[in-house]
N, C-alpha and C positions, 0 to 999 in steps of 0.2 A: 630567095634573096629579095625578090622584090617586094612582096608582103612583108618581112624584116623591116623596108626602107617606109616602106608606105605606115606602116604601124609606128614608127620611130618620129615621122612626121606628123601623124594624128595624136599621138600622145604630147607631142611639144605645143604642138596647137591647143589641145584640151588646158596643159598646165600654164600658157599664155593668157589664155582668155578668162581662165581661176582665178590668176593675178590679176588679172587687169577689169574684176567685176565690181562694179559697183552694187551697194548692199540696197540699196532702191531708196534708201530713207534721204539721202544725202546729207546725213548728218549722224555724227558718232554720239551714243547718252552716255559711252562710260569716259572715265576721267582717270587719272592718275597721282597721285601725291607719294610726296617721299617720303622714310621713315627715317623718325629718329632712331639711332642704335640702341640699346639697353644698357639701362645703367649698372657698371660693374660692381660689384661687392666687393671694398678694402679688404673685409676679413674670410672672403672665401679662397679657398684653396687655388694655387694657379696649376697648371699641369708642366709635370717636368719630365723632362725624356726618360724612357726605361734601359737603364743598363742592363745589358745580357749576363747571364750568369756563366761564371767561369766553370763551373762544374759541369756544364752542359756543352759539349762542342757544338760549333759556329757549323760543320759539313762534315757528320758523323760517316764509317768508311761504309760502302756498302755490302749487303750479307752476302754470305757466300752461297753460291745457285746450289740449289739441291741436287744432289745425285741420286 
């Protein structure tokens, strides 16, 4: 149990001090910008929901166990 406790504590400490590390440069090169969305096509198709087929049951019953 006490190895449990003692391992519980060295690993919270490891991922404290991960967090809390500076990358040494003190200063970040990369940047970020936002995007513009895509321009949608008037004449392309839009997607419409699939109805189920009536021929096909919704929760067919299930087979009968082999004898």
């Amino acid at each position: 149990m006490r190895k449990l406790i003692l391992a519980s504590v060295s690993a919270i400490a490891l991922f404290g001090a991960a967090a809390c590390s500076d990358s040494g440069s003190g200063t970040d090169a990369t940047t970020t910008q936002s995007t513009t969305p895509p321009v949608t096509d008037p004449a392309a198709p839009t997607m419409q929901p699939v109805e189920p087929d009536p021929a096909i049951p919704a929760d067919p019953a299930p087979a009968a166990p082999a004898q």
